[in-house]
Structures are given as structure tokens and as C-alpha cells.
VOPA-752447 format. One record per residue (C-alpha): x, z, y. Coordinates in nm, 4 decimals, padded with zeros to 6 digits. Example, Ala and Ser with C-alpha at 12.3 -4.5 7.8 and 13.67 -1.06 7.14 Angstrom:
VOPA-752447
ATOM       px       pz       py
ATOM  01.2300  00.7800 -00.4500
ATOM  01.3670  00.7140 -00.1060
end
This chain:
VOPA-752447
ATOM       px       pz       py
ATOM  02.9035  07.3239 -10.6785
ATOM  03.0396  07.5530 -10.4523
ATOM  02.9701  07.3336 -10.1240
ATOM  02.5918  07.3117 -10.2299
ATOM  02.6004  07.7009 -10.3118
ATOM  02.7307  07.7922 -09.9907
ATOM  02.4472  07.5567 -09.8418
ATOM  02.1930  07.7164 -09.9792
ATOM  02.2875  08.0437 -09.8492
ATOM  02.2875  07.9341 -09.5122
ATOM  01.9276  07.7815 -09.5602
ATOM  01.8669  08.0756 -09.7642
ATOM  01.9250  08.3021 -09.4977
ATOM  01.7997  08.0957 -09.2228
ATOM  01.4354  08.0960 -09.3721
ATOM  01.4309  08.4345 -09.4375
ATOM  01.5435  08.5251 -09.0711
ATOM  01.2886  08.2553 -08.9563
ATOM  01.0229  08.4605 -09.1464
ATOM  01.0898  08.7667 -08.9660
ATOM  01.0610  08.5731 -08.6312
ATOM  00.7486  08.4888 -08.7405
ATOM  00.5966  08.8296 -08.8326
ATOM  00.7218  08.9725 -08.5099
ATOM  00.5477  08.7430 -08.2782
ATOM  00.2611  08.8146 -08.4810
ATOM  00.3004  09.1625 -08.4053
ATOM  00.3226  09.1184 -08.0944
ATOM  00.0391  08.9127 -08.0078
ATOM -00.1518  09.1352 -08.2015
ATOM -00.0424  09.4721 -07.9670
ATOM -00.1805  09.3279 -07.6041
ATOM -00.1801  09.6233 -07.4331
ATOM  00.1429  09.7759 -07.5504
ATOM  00.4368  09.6536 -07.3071
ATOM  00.7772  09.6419 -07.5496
ATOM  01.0527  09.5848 -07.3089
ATOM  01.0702  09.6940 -06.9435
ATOM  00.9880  09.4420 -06.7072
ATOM  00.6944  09.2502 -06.9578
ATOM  00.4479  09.4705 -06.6890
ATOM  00.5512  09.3031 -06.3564
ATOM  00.5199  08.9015 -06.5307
ATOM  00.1391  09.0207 -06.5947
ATOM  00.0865  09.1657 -06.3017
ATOM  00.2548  08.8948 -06.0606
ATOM -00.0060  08.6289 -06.3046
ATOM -00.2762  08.8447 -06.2430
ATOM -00.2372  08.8005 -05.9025
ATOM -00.2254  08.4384 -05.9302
ATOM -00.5447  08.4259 -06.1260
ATOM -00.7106  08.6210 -05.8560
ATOM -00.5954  08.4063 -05.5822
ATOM -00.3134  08.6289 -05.4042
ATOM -00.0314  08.4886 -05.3066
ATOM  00.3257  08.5867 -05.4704
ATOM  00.6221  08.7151 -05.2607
ATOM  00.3994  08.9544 -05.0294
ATOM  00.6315  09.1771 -04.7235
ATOM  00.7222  09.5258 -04.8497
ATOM  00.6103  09.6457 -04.6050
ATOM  00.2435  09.7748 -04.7334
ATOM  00.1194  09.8835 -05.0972
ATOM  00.0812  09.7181 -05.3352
ATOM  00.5095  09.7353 -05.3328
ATOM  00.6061  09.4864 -05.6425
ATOM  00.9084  09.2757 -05.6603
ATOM  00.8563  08.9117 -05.7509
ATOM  01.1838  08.8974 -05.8955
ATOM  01.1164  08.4954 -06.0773
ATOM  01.0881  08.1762 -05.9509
ATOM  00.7103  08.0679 -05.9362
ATOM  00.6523  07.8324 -06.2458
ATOM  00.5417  08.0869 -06.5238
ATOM  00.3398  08.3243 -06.2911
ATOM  00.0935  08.0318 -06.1554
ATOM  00.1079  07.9020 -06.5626
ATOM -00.0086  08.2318 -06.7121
ATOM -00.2244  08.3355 -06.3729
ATOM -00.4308  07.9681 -06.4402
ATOM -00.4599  08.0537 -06.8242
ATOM -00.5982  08.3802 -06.7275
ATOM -00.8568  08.2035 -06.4751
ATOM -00.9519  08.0109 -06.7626
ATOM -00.9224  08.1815 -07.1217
ATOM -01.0043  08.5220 -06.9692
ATOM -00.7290  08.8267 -06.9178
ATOM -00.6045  08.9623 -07.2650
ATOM -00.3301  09.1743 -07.1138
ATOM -00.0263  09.0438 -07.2691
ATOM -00.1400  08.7982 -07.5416
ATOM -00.1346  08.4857 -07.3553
ATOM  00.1941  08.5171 -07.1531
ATOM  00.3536  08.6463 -07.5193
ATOM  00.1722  08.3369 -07.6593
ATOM  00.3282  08.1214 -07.3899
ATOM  00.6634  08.2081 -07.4910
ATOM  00.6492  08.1740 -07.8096
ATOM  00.4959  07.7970 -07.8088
ATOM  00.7934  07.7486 -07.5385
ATOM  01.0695  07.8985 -07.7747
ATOM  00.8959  07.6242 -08.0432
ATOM  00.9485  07.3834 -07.8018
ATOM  01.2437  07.4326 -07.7047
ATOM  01.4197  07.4133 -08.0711
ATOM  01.2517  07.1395 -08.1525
ATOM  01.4376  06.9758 -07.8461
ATOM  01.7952  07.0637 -07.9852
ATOM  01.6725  06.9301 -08.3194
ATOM  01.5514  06.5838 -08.1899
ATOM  01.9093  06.5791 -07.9778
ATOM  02.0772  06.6622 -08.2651
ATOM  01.9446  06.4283 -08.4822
ATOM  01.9781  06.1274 -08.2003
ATOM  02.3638  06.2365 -08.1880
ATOM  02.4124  06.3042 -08.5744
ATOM  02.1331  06.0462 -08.7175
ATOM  02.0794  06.3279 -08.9398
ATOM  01.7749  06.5373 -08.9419
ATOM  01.9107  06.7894 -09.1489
ATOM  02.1357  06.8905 -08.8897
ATOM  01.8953  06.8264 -08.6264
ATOM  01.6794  07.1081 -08.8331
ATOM  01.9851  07.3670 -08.8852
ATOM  02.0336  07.3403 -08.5315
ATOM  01.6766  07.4527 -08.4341
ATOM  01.7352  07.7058 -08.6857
ATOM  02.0504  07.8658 -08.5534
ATOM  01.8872  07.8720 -08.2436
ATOM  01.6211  08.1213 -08.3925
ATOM  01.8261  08.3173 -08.6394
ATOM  02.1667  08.2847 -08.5373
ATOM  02.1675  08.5984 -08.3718
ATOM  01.8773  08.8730 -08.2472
ATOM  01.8476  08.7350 -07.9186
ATOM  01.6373  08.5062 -07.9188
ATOM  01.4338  08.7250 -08.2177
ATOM  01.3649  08.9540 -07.8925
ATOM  01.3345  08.7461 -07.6362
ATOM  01.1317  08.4417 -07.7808
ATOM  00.7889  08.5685 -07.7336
ATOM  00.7313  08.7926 -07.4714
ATOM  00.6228  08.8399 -07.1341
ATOM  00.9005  08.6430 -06.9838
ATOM  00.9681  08.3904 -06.7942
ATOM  01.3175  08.3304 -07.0503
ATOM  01.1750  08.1221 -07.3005
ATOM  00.9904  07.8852 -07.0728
ATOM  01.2789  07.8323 -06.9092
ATOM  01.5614  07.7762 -07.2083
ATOM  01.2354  07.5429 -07.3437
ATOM  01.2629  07.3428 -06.9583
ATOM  01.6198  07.3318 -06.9820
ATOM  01.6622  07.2087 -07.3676
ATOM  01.3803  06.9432 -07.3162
ATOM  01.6170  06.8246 -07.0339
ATOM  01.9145  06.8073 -07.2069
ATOM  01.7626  06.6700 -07.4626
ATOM  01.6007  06.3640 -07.2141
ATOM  01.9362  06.3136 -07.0529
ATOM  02.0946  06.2901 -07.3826
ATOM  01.8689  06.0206 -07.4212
ATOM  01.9820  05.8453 -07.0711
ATOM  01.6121  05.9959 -06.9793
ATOM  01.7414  06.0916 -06.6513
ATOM  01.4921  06.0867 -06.4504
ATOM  01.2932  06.2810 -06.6446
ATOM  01.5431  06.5312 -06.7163
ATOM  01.5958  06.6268 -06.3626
ATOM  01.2235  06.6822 -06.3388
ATOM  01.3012  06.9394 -06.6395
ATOM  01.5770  07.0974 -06.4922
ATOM  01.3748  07.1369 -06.1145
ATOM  01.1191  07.3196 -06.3339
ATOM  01.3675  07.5532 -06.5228
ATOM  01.5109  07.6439 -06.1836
ATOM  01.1196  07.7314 -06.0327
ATOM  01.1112  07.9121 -06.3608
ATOM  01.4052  08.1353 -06.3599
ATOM  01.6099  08.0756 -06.1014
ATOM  01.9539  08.1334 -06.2653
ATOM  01.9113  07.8232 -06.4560
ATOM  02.1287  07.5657 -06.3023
ATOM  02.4258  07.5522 -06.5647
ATOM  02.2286  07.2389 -06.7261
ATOM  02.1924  07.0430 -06.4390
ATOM  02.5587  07.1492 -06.3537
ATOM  02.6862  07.0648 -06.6739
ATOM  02.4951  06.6935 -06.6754
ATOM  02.6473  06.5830 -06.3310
ATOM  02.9936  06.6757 -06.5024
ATOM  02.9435  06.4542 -06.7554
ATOM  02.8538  06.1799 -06.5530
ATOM  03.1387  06.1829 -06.3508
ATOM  03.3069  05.8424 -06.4965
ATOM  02.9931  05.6688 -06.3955
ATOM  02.9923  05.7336 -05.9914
ATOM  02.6414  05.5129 -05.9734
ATOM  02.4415  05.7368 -06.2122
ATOM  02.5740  06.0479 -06.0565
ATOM  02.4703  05.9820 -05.7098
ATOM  02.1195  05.9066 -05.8479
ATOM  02.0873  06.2329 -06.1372
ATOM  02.2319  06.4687 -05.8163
ATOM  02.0165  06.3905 -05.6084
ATOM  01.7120  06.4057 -05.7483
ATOM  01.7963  06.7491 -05.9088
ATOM  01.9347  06.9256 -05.5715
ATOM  01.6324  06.7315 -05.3447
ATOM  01.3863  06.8927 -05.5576
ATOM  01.5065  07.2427 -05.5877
ATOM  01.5607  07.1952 -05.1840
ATOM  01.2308  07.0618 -05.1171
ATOM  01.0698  07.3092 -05.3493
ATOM  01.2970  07.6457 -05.1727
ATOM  01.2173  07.5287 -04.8349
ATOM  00.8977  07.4838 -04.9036
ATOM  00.8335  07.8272 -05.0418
ATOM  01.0665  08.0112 -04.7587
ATOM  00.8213  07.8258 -04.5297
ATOM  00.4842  07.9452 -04.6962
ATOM  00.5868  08.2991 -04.7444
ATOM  00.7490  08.3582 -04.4337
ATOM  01.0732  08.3949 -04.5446
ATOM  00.9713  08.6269 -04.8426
ATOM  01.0427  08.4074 -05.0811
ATOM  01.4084  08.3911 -05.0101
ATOM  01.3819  08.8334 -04.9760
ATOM  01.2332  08.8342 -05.3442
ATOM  01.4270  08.5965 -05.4893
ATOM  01.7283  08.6513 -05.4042
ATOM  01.7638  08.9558 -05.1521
ATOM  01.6007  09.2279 -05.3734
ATOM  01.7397  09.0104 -05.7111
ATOM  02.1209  09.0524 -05.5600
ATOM  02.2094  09.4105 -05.7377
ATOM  02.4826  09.6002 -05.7261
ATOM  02.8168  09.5435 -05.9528
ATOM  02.8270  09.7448 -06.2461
ATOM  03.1100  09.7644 -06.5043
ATOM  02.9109  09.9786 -06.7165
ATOM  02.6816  09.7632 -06.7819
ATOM  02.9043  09.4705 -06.8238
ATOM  03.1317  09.6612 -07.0879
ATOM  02.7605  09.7384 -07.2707
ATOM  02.6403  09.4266 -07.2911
ATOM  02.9356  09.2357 -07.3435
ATOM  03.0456  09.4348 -07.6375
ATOM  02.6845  09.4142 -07.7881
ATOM  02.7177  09.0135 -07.7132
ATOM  03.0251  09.0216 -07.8895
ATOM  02.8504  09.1804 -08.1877
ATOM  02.6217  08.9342 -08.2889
ATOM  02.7975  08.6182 -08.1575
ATOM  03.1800  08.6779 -08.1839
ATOM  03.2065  08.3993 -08.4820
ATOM  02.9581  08.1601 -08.4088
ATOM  03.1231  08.1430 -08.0415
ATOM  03.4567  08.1489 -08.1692
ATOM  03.3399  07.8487 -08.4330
ATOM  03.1577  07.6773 -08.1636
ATOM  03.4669  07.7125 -07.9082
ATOM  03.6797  07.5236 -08.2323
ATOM  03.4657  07.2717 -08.2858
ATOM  03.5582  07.1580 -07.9197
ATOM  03.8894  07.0139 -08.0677
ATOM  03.7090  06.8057 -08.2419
ATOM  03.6431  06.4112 -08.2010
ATOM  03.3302  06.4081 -07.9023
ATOM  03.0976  06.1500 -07.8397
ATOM  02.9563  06.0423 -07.4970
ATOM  02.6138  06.2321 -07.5597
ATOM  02.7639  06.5459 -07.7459
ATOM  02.9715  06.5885 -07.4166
ATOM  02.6888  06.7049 -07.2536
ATOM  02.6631  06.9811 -07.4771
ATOM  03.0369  07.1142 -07.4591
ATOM  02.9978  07.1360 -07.0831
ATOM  02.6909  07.3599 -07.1526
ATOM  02.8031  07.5838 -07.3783
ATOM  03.1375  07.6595 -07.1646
ATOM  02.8992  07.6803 -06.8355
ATOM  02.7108  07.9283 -07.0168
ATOM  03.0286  08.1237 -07.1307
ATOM  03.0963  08.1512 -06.7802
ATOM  02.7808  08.2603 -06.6842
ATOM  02.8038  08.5742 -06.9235
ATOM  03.0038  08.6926 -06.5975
ATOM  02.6586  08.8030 -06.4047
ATOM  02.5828  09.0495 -06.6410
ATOM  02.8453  09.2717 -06.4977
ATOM  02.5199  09.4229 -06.2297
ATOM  02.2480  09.6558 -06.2525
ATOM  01.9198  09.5366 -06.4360
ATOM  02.1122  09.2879 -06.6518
ATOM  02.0096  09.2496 -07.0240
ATOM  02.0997  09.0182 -07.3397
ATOM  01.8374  08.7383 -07.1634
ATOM  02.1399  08.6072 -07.0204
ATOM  02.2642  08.4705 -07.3005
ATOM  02.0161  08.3389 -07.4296
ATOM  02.1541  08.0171 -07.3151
ATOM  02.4719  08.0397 -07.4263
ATOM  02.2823  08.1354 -07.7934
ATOM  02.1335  07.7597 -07.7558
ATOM  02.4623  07.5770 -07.6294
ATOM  02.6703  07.7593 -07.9501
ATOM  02.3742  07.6301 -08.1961
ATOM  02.3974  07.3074 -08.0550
ATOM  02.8029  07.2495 -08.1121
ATOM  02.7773  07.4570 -08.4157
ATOM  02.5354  07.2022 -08.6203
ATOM  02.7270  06.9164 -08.3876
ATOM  03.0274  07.0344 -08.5983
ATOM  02.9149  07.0870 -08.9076
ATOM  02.8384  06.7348 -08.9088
ATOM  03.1325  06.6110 -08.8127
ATOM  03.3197  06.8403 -09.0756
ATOM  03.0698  06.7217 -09.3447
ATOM  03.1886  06.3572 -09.3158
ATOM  03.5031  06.4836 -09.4438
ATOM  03.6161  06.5655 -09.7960
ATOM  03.8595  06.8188 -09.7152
ATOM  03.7059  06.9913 -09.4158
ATOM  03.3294  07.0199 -09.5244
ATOM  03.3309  07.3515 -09.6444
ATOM  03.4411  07.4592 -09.3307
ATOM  03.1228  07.4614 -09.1804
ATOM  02.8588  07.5943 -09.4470
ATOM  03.1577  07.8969 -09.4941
ATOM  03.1384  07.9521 -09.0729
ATOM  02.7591  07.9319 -09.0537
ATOM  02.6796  08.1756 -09.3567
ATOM  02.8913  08.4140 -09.1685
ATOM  02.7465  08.4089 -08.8763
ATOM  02.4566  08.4392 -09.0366
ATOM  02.5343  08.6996 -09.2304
ATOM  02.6679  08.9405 -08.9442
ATOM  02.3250  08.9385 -08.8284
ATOM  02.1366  09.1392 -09.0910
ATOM  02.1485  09.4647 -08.9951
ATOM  01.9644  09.3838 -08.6600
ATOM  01.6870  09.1885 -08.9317
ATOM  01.7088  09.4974 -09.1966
ATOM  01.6061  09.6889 -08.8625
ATOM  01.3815  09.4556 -08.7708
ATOM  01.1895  09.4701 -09.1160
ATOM  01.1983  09.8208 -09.1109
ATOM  01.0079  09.7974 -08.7488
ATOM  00.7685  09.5240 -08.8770
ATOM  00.6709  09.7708 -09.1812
ATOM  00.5724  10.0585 -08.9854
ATOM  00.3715  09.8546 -08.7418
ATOM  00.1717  09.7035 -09.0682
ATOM  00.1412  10.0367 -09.1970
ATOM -00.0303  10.1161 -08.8393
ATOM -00.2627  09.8820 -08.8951
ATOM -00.3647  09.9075 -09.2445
ATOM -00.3632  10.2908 -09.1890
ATOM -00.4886  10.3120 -08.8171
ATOM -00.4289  10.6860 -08.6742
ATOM -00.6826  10.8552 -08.5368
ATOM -00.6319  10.9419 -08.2006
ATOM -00.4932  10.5873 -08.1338
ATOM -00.1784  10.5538 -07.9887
ATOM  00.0181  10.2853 -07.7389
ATOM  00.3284  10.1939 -07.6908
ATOM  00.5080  10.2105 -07.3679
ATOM  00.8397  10.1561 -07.2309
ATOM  01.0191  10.4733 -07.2210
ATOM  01.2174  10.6308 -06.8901
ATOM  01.5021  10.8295 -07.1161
ATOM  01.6240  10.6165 -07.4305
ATOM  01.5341  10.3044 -07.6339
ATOM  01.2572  10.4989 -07.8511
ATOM  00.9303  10.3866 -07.7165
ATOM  00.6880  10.6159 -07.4972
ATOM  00.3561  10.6943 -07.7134
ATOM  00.0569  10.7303 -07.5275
ATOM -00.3176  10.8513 -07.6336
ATOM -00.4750  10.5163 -07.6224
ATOM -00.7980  10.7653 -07.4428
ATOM -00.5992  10.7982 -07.1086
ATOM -00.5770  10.4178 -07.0717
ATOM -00.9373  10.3961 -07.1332
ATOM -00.9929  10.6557 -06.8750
ATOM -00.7769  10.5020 -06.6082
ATOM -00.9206  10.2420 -06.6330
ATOM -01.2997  10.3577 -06.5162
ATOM -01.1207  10.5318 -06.2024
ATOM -01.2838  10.3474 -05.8826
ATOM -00.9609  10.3690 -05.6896
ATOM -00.5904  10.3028 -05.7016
ATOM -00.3186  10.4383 -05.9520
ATOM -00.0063  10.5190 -05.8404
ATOM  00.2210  10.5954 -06.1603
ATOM  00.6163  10.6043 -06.2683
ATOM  00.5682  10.3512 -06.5670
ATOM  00.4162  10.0383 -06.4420
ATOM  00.2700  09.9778 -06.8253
ATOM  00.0238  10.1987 -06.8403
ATOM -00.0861  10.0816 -06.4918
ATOM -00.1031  09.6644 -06.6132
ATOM -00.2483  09.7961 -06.9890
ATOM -00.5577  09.9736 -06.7541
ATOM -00.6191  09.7067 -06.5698
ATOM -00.4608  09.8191 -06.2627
ATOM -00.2364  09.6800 -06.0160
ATOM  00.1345  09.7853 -05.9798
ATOM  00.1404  09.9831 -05.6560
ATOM  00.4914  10.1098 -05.6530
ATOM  00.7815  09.9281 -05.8633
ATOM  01.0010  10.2721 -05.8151
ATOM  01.2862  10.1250 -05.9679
ATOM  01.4240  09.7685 -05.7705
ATOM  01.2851  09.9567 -05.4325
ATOM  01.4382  10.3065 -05.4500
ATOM  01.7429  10.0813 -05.5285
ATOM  01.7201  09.8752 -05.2047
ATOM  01.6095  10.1725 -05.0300
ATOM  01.9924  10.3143 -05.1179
ATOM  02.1498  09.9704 -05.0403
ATOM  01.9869  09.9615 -04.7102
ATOM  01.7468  09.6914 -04.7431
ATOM  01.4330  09.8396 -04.7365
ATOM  01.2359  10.1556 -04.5680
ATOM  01.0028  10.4346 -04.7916
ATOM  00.8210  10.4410 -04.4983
ATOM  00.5224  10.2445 -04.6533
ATOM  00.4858  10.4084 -04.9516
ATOM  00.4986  10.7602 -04.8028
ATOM  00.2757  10.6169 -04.5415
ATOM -00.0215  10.5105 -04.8185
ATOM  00.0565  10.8917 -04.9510
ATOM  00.0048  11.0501 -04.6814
ATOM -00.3257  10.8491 -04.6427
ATOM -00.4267  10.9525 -05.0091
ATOM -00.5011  10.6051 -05.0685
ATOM -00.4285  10.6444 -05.4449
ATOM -00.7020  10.7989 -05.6278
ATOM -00.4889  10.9512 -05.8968
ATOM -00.1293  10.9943 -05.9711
ATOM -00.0343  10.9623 -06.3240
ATOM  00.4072  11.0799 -06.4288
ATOM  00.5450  11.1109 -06.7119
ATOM  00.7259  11.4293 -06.5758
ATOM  00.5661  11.6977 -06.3524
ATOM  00.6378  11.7320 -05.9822
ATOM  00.7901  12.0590 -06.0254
ATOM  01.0754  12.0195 -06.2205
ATOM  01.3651  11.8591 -06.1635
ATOM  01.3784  11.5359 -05.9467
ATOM  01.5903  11.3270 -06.1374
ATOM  01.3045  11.3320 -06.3690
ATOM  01.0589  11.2294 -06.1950
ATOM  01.2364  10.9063 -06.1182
ATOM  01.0909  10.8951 -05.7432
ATOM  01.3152  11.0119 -05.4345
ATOM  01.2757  11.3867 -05.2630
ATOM  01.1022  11.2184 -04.9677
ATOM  00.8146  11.0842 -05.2315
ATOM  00.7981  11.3709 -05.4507
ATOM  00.7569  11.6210 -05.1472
ATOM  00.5202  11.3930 -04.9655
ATOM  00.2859  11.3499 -05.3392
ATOM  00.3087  11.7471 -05.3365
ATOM  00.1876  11.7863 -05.0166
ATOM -00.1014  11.5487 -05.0306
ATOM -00.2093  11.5801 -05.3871
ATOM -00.2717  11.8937 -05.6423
ATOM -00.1991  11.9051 -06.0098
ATOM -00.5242  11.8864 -06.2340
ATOM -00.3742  11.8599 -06.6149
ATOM -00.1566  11.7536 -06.8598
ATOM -00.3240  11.4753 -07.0515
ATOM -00.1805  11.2960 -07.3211
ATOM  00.1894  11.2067 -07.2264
ATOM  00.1161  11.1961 -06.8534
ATOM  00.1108  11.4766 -06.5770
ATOM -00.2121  11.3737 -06.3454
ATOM -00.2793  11.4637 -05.9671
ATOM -00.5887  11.3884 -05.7767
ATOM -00.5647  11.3514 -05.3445
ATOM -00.6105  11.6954 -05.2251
ATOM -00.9156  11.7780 -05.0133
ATOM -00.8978  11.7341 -04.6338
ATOM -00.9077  12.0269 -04.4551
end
């Protein structure tokens, strides 16, 4: 009684956090203009540039100045949808995601069940891979090029699991031209082949000649740019801070499933589950590049698939044992269980966004991503409208209301002020296009004359936009300045 209790919370819970998953995608594909987490704005605006036939990975050296920080895959993806279905600002890269978070459990669950011949497991493992903890809740369907590449990466493992190898090196080639920090899979896959010499000097080579092929080739297009965006510009600073932050909120939400998960490796392994032991300690590992600037929960969201994985791998094995199979229900409901606040939250979100739309306000209102905080920035939907019937170019401190009017990014302030300190780059062309007024309005979310640590833009750039341009209002959230006449 108890064992089929304890069950049926974990399923219990599971389909109520899987619910919530589902009402937030829907709420986000039904905001397109609203950007929800910093960096959604550059993905649209690198595909828009695709879809108009610009290249990626352009020299800094001239406006627009945008960072391709991502391998190619999901820009040309999203810029060819746009080509075809039309643009709808965020909905199709958001839509993108999500099928590719869909795709990717149901990966783990057909591994699974090949490993357990149990579809029930196969299922809870697709499910703890959605509800286990938030991350995936967050990152799952948005702008990002995360989910297509966890969805690359699990489709792999879950061909090579099959002795698919060939194919699964073709995944793993694409996860890495997705994101290219994606390489504990292939990593982890060679490992386990090492008994077997022969099929390890065929897998390795086919995944390290097509990531070589596919660099080279793209160092050789770009003129070198490629290798700047990717990995110059990517390569930020150490910072402890930010490691301590993220580790403790990792530790939050995934203490006892990683513990469980790190158990369960003293269990009895078979060939194919060995695969996914390597890949869940590869991705522990990884955890370590969070400690630099710019680095979010995203990075775990592998590690989040590897822990499902050996967690439902487990539970099976403990279930074909009297004495051991409550073990696993017990572990998995609390695991589960840790997680509701962050989906009490979440619910709580959901129902003011649905009261939004029942009860629309009048002026209407977007959502962008805020400089000070994690409340988001609201802006009069009326000064997106109006940006985006200005002739010219907008220059602007939050890169979402440039992408939500339509606009290109002309100055990512953020990556390049930081390179600027590092040494790797010169403000020389973006004081250069001020100087030559070639924006026709400048819209900040702080004014020019206060402090400049608000104004998130170096002395050099807020002396040279005061010299060049002159204040003309205060509109709805934003301080605007138009080019001042020559003289």
C-alpha cells in the first residue's frame, strides 16, 4: 500500500509540475514581443540577420556592434523559418525550443525504456527531466539556442545507446554548431568505448573531423571572426561571485536528486547505462565554468538531463528488489517535492499574466529585461509602436525594445564595454558612428545627466552622445535624444 502511495505522489506531482510547463510556454508564445530573460534579444536578432541574408560573425569594427556569442545551427534554423513563416518576433524561436525540449525527453524515455524494457520508467525519466527541478521550466522554451542543443545531444545519446553510432556523431557535430560548450556527450561516449579500440577509432573520428571541418570552415569564411565571436569575446573573466550564486542556487533545487543520482552509481551497470554515468559526472564537472561573468543556470541544464537519466535508471533497478524498492519512489517524491516553491511562484506568475489578458490594461504595457534587479522593466507598449515608424537607426541601452520594434541591435553595451576593459576591442567605432549622428534617435532607460554608472555606457560614450545629440523628452520608461543640428 504504501509503495503504490508513494508512487502516486511522485506521478502526482510530476503531472501537476508538467501542467505548469505547459501553461508557461503558452504564455510565452503568446507575449512575442516581450523579451523574458536577457540575452532572448541577440538569438532574434542574429536570425533576423540570417533571414535577410547577412552573414553572422561580422568585424567589430563598424555598427551594427553585436556579439554572435553561439555556434551557427539555431540562428540559420530560426533565420530560414522567418524567411518562410514570416517574422513574429519571438514566437517561432520560443516555439523552436519548446518542440526541441519535447524532443529531447522523449529521447531519454525511448533510452530508458531500451535499457529498462520498461516504459514506465522510460516515461518518469522524460518527466524528471521537465519537473525535476525549475531549470529546464525556464529554459525549455525560449529564445535559446539551450534546448536545441540538450534535444541534439539526448537524440545522440540516445542513437549511440542504440550502437547508432554513426548517427549519433552526426547529433553530437550538430549540438556542438549549436552551442558550442556541448562536447561532454561526445566525450563521455568515446569513454565508454574504450574496451572496444576498433569502434573508438571509428566514433572519434567522425565526431572531432566534423567539428574540425565545420570550425575551419567557418574561421575561413569569416575571416577569422568566427573564432573572435566564438570564443575570443565568449572567454570572460573569472568570477567567484558568480560561481558562489549560482552554485548555491544549483544546490537548491538539485542537492537530492544529484546526491541520489551520484548513489545509484554503486549500483550494478550495464554496457548501455554506462554511457549515461559518464555523462552525468562530465556534466558535474562542467558546473566548474560557471565560476565567469555572464554565466546562468543554462549550464546545467545538462547535468538536469544526465541526473534524470540515472535517477529513473535506478529506480528500476531498486524496483526489482523487495527490500530496496521503496528507496526510489521515497528519493524521487523528495526531489520532487523541494521544488514547489519555485512552481507555487511560478503559478502565482502564470495567474497574473491570465489576469492580463482577460483584463487587458489600457495603456498596454511590455515586458522588458530590466538593468537593476530581477523585476521586469514595463514599457508603454506606444513607444515600441513609435520606434518602430522612425526611418533611421536606434541606438538604445536595452537591446529588447530595439528587436520588439523591429530594429537592429546597434550596440550590445554589455560583452563590448567588457572587452573594451580586457583589452580586446577599441570604442573607437561606436563613438565614430556618434559622432557621425548616424543614429536617428537614442532611446536609455536613464538620462545622460545623472550618474554614469546608470547609464550603463562608458564616459567616452556618454560625453560623445551629449555632444552630438540633445534631450527631447521623457516618454514612457525611456529618456529619448534626437542628433543635434549641424551647425
Amino acid at each position: 500500500m504504501v509503495f503504490f502511495a508513494l508512487w502516486g505522489l511522485v506521478v502526482g506531482l510530476e503531472v501537476m509540475y508538467l501542467a505548469l510547463f505547459a501553461l508557461t510556454a503558452a504564455a510565452r508564445l503568446a507575449r512575442p514581443l516581450e523579451e523574458l530573460t536577457y540575452g532572448e534579444s541577440w538569438l532574434l536578432d542574429g536570425a533576423r540577420q540570417i533571414a535577410r541574408g547577412d552573414g553572422l560573425y561580422a568585424s567589430p569594427d563598424h555598427v551594427p556592434l553585436m556579439q554572435i556569442a553561439y555556434t551557427p545551427v539555431y540562428y540559420a534554423l530560426i533565420g530560414l523559418l522567418i524567411r518562410v513563416f514570416g517574422d513574429s518576433a519571438y514566437t517561432l524561436g520560443r516555439a523552436v525550443s519548446l518542440a526541441a525540449t519535447l524532443v529531447g525527453a522523449a529521447a531519454l524515455a525511448w533510452s530508458t525504456r531500451r535499457i529498462t524494457s520498461s516504459w514506465p520508467f522510460g516515461l518518469l525519466a522524460a518527466g524528471l527531466l521537465l519537473t525535476q527541478n525549475v531549470t529546464v521550466l525556464l529554459w525549455g522554451s525560449l529564445e535559446r539556442v539551450d534546448a536545441l542543443a540538450l534535444a541534439l545531444t539526448l537524440v545522440g545519446l540516445a542513437l549511440f545507446t542504440d550502437e547508432r553510432r554513426l548517427a549519433a556523431a552526426l547529433m553530437f557535430v550538430l549540438a556542438f554548431f549549436t552551442k558550442q560548450t556541448y562536447v561532454v556527450a561526445p566525450i563521455a561516449c568515446g569513454i565508454s568505448l574504450w574496451p572496444c579500440r576498433r569502434e573508438l577509432v571509428r566514433f572519434v573520428p567522425l565526431v572531432l573531423g566534423g567539428v574540425g571541418v565545420g570550425v575551419a570552415v567557418a574561421v575561413w569564411r569569416t575571416d577569422g571572426w568566427f573564432w573572435w565571436h566564438i570564443v575570443t569575446s565568449n572567454a570572460n573573466q573569472p568570477d567567484l561571485d558568480t560561481f558562489a550564486i549560482l552554485i548555491g542556487s544549483f544546490l537548491q533545487f538539485n542537492g537530492l536528486p544529484v546526491l541520489a543520482a551520484l548513489a545509484s552509481l554503486l549500483l550494478p551497470c550495464g554496457l548501455r547505462e554506462r554511457v549515461w554515468r559518464l555523462y552525468f559526472v562530465g556534466s558535474l564537472l562542467e558546473l566548474l565554468t560557471v565560476a565567469k561573468l555572464g554565466a546562468s543556470s543554462n549550464y546545467w541544464l545538462e547535468a538536469s538531463a544526465a541526473t534524470a537519466a540515472l535517477l529513473a535508471l535506478g529506480a528500476h533497478r531498486l524496483s526489482r528488489e523487495h527490500v530496496t524498492r521503496l528507496v526510489g519512489p521515497v528519493v524521487l517524491a523528495g526531489a520532487l517535492l523541494i521544488a514547489v516553491p519555485a512552481y507555487q511562484a511560478t503559478a502565482t506568475e502564470l495567474s497574473g499574466i491570465a489576469l492580463e489578458v482577460l483584463r487587458p490594461a489600457t495603456p498596454r504595457y511590455l515586458s522588458l529585461v530590466a538593468d537593476v534587479g530581477s523585476d521586469p522593466y514595463r514599457v508603454d507598449a506606444r513607444l515600441v509602436e513609435e520606434i518602430a515608424r522612425e526611418p533611421g537607426a536606434l541606438l538604445t541601452d536595452n537591446s529588447g525594445l530595439a528587436v520588439a520594434a523591429g530594429k537592429r541591435i546597434e550596440y550590445e553595451f554589455q560583452i563590448f564595454q567588457l572587452l573594451r576593459v580586457e583589452g580586446l576591442w577599441s570604442e573607437t567605432p561606436i563613438l565614430d558612428a556618434i559622432a557621425q549622428r548616424r543614429f536617428s534617435l537614442v532611446a536609455l532607460m536613464h538620462p545622460l545627466d545623472g550618474p554614469v554608472e546608470t547609464t550603463r555606457w562608458s564616459p567616452a560614450i556618454q560625453s560623445a552622445v551629449q555632444s552630438n545629440y540633445d534631450f527631447v523628452g521623457a516618454e514612457y520608461g525611456f529618456w529619448l535624444y534626437r542628433p543635434r543640428t549641424r551647425e
